[in-house]
C-alpha positions in Angstrom: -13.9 -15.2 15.2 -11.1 -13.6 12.8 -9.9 -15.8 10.0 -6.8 -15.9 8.3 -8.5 -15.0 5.1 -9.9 -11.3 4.2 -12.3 -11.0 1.5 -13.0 -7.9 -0.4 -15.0 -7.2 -2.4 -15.3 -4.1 -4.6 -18.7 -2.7 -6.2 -18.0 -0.5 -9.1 -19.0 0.8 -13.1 -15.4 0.6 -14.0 -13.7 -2.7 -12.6 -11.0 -1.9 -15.3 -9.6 0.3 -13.0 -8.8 -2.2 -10.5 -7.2 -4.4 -12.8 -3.1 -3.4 -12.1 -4.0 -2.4 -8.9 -5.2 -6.1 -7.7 -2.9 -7.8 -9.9 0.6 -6.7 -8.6 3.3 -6.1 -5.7 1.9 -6.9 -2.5 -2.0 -7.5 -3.5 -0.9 -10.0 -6.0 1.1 -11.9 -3.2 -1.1 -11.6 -0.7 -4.0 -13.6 -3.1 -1.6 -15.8 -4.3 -0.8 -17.2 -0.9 -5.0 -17.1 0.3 -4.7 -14.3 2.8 -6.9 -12.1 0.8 -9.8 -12.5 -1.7 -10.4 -10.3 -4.1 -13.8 -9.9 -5.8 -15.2 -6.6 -8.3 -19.1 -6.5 -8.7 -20.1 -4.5 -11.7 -23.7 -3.2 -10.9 -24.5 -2.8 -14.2 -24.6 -6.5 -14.5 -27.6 -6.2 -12.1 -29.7 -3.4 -14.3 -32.9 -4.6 -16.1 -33.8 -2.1 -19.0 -32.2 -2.7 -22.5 -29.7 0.3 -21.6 -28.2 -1.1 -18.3 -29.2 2.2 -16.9 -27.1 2.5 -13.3 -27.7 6.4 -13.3 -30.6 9.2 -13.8 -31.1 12.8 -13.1 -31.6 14.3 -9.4 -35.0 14.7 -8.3 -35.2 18.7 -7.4 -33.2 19.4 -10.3 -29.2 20.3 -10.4 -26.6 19.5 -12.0 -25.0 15.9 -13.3 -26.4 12.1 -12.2 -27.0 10.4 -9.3 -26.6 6.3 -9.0 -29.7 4.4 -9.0 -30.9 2.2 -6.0 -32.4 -0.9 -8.0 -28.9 -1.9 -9.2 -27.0 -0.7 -5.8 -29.0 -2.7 -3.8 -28.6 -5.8 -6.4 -25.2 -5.7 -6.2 -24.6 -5.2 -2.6 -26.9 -8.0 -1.7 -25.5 -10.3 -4.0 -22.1 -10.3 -2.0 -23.6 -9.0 1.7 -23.6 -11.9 4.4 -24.3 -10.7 8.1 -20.8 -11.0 9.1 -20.0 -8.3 6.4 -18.8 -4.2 6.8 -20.4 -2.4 3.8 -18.5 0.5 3.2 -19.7 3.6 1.0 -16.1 5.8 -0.4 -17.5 9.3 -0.5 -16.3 12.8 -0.7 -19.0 12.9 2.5 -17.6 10.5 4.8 -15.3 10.0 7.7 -12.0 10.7 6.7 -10.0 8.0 7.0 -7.0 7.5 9.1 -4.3 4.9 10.3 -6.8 3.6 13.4 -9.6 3.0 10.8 -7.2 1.0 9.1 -6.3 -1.3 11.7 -10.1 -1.3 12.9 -11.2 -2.5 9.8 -8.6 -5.0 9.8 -8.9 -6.3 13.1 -12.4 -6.5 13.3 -13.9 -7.4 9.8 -13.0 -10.7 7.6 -15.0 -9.1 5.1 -15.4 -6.1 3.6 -17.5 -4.4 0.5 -16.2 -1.2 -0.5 -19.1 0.3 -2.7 -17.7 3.0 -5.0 -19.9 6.2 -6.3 -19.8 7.7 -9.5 -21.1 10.8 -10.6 -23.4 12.8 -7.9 -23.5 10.4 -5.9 -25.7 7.6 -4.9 -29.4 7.7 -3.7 -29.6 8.3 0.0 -31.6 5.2 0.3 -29.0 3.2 -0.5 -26.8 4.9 2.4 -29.2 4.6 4.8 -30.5 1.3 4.1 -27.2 -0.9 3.5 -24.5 0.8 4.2 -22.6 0.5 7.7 -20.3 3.6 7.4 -18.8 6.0 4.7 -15.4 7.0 4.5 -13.6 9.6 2.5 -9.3 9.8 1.8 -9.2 13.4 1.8 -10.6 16.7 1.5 -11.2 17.0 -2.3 -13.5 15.1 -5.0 -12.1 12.3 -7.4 -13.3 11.3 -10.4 -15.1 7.7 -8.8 -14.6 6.2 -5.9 -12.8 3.1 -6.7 -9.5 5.4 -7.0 -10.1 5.9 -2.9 -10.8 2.5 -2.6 -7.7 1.3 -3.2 -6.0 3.6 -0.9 -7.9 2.1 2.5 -8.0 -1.7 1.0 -4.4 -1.3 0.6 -4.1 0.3 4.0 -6.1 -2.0 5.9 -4.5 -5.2 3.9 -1.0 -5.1 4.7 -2.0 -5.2 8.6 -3.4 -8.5 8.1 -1.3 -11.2 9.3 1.3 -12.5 6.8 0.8 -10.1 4.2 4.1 -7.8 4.7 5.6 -11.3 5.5 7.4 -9.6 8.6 4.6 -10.1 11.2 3.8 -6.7 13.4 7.3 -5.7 13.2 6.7 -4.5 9.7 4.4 -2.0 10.7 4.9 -1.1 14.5 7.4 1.3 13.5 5.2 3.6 10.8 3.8 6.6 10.1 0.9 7.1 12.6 1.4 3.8 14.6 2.9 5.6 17.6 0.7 9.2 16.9 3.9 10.4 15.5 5.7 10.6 11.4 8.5 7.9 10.7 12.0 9.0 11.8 14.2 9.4 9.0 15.7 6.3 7.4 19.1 4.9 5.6 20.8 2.5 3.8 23.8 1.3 2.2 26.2 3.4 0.8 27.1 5.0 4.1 28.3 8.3 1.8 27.0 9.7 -1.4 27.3 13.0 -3.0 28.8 14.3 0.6 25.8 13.3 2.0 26.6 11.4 5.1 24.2 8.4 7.5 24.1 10.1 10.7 26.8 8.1 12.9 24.6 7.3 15.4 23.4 4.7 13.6 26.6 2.7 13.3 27.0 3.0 16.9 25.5 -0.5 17.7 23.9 0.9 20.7 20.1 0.1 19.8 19.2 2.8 22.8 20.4 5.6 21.6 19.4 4.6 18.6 15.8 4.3 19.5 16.4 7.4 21.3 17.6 9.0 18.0 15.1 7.7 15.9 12.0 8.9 18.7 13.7 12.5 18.7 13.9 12.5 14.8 9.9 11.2 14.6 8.9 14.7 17.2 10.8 17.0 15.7 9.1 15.9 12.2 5.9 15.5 13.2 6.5 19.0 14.5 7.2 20.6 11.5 4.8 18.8 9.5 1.6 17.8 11.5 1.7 19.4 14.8 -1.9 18.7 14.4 -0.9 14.9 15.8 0.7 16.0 19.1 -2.6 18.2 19.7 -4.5 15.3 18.8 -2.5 12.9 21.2 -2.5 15.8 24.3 -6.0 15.8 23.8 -6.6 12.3 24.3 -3.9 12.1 27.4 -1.0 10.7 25.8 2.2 12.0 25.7 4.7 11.5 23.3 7.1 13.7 24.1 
């Protein structure tokens, strides 16, 4: 049964970095009012050597460190329940897209996004305890709590009550429909000689729609005709 409240909760060596992200603009409103719970896990705090090792060299040699499994699996366990979607961010993974997004917010009241560091993590943490691993992008950052915040973000604001403006916030979006967001406009109706397209003074909301659909093709056209294949692939037609 889906609850009104999210929890998150975010395993990684540098917790700093989620510090502004967490604490304003819509995550900061969203925890204030108990619609989502935020939680970071340091797995250093689970190490047992004098150190607080989390890391050590690859076995087979090569270059840079690889995250251990003792304080992985620590950490993960001390948040996992069953009802839980353990989530690995990883140059490796699934890259993520708007329908993740909305799976992950449908389906899941809570979440643990682990985040790697360095090389990576030990396999046997991936294929012991974690239920799928998901990448933004086709290049390498610097850990994965940067990428993290992209899809909590993502999948966040589709909870209800966050955007405060119920599905209407979001039916109209980037990706929602498999097409870009039309062009948009506001107030003043001239600057620089730069006109709002009169049609959307008209009043008529069907033309208007009709506008705003031709506007979404013809971008998504010029920018990621990838989408329509994707969408004539799968039988839809958006056209």
């Amino acid at each position: 049964m889906m609850s009104d409240l999210l929890k998150v909760d975010v395993i990684t060596l540098f917790p700093g970095m989620l510090t502004g992200f967490l604490g304003e603009s819509m995550m900061k409103r969203a925890s204030s009012a108990g619609l989502v719970q935020f939680n970071v896990v340091n797995p250093r705090d689970f190490t047992t050597d004098k150190h607080n090792t989390t890391d050590d060299r690859p076995f087979g040699g090569g270059p840079g460190m690889v995250m251990k499994c003792e304080p992985l699996f620590a950490a993960i366990e001390s948040v996992r329940t069953p009802e839980s979607r353990v989530i690995l961010m990883t140059p490796s993974g699934k890259t993520f897209c708007q329908a993740d997004a909305k799976r992950l917010s449908n389906d899941w009241n809570h979440l643990i996004f682990v985040c790697g560091h360095y090389e990576g993590v030990d396999q046997r943490v991936i294929d012991t305890v974690i239920d799928e691993e998901i990448s933004i992008g086709d290049y390498v950052l610097t850990n994965g709590a940067l990428s993290a915040t992209v899809v909590i973000d993502a999948v966040a604001r589709l909870r209800p009550g966050v955007l405060g403006g119920g599905e209407v916030a979001t039916e109209d979006e980037s990706f929602s429909s498999g097409l870009l967001e039309f062009p948009q406009y506001t107030r003043p109706p001239e600057f620089r000689g730069m006109k709002v397209p009169e049609i959307l003074f008209s009043g008529d909301h069907g033309k208007i729609a009709e506008w705003r659909h031709e506007q979404a093709l013809k971008r998504t056209k010029e920018r990621r005709s990838d989408l329509l294949l994707n969408s004539e692939e799968n039988g839809e037609n958006n056209a």
